[in-house]
C-alpha positions as CSV (number, residue, x, y, z in Angstrom):
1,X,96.8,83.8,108.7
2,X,94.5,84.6,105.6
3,X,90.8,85.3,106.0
4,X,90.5,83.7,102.7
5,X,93.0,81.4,101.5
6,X,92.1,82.2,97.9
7,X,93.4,84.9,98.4
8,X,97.0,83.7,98.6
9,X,98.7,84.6,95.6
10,X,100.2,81.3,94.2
11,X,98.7,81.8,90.8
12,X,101.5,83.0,88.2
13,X,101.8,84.0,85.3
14,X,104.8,85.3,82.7
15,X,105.3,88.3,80.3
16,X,107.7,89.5,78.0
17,X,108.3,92.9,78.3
18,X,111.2,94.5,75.6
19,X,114.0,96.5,77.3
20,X,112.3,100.2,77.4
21,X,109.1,98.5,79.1
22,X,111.3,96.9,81.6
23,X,113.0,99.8,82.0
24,X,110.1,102.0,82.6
25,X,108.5,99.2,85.5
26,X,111.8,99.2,87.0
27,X,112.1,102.8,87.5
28,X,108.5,103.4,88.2
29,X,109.2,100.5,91.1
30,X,112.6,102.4,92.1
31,X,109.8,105.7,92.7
32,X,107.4,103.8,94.2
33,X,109.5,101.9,96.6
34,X,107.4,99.0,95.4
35,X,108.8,95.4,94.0
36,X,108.5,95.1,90.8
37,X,105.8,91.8,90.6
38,X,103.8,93.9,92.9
39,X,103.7,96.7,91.1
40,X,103.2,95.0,87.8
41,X,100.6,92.9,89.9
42,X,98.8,96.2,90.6
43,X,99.0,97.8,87.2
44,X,97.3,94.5,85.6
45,X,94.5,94.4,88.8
46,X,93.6,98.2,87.9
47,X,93.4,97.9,84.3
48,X,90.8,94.8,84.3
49,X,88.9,96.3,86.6
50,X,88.4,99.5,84.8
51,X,87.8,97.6,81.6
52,X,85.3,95.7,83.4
53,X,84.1,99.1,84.8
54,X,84.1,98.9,88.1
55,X,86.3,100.9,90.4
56,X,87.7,98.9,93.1
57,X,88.0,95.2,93.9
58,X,85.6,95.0,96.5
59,X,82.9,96.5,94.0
60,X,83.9,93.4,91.7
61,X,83.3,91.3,94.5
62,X,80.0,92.5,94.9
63,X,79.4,92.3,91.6
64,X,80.5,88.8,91.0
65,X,78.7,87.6,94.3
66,X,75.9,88.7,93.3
67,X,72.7,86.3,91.8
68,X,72.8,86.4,88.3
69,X,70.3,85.2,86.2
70,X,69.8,84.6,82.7
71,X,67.9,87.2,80.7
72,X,66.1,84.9,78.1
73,X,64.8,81.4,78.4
74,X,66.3,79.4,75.5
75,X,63.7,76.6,76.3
């Protein structure tokens, strides 16, 4: 079914959110149409990426595919 079974989302994770963030992901899921662990899914995705500063997550897959090598020699 999945090209790439990493891609399965079995990870998880938890966060405390107080009342008026709650409140604010539930309604912005209500306008969305979108569940709420989706859309906090998505919000957390697009904020690492752009503090990672790249746009999209195929970029970061590029990016992270890519051969990196060390700048210096320590030895």
């Amino acid at each position: 079914m999945y090209r790439d079974p990493r891609s399965l989302k079995t990870s998880r994770i938890g966060i405390n959110l107080d009342e008026y963030e709650d409140n604010l992901i539930e309604a912005l899921a209500a306008y969305t149409g979108m569940e709420k662990a989706t859309l906090a899914r998505e919000l957390v995705m697009r904020a690492a990426l752009e503090m990672l500063g790249v746009s999209s997550t195929q970029e970061f897959d590029a990016v992270s595919m890519a051969d990196f090598q060390p700048m210096a020699k320590l030895h």
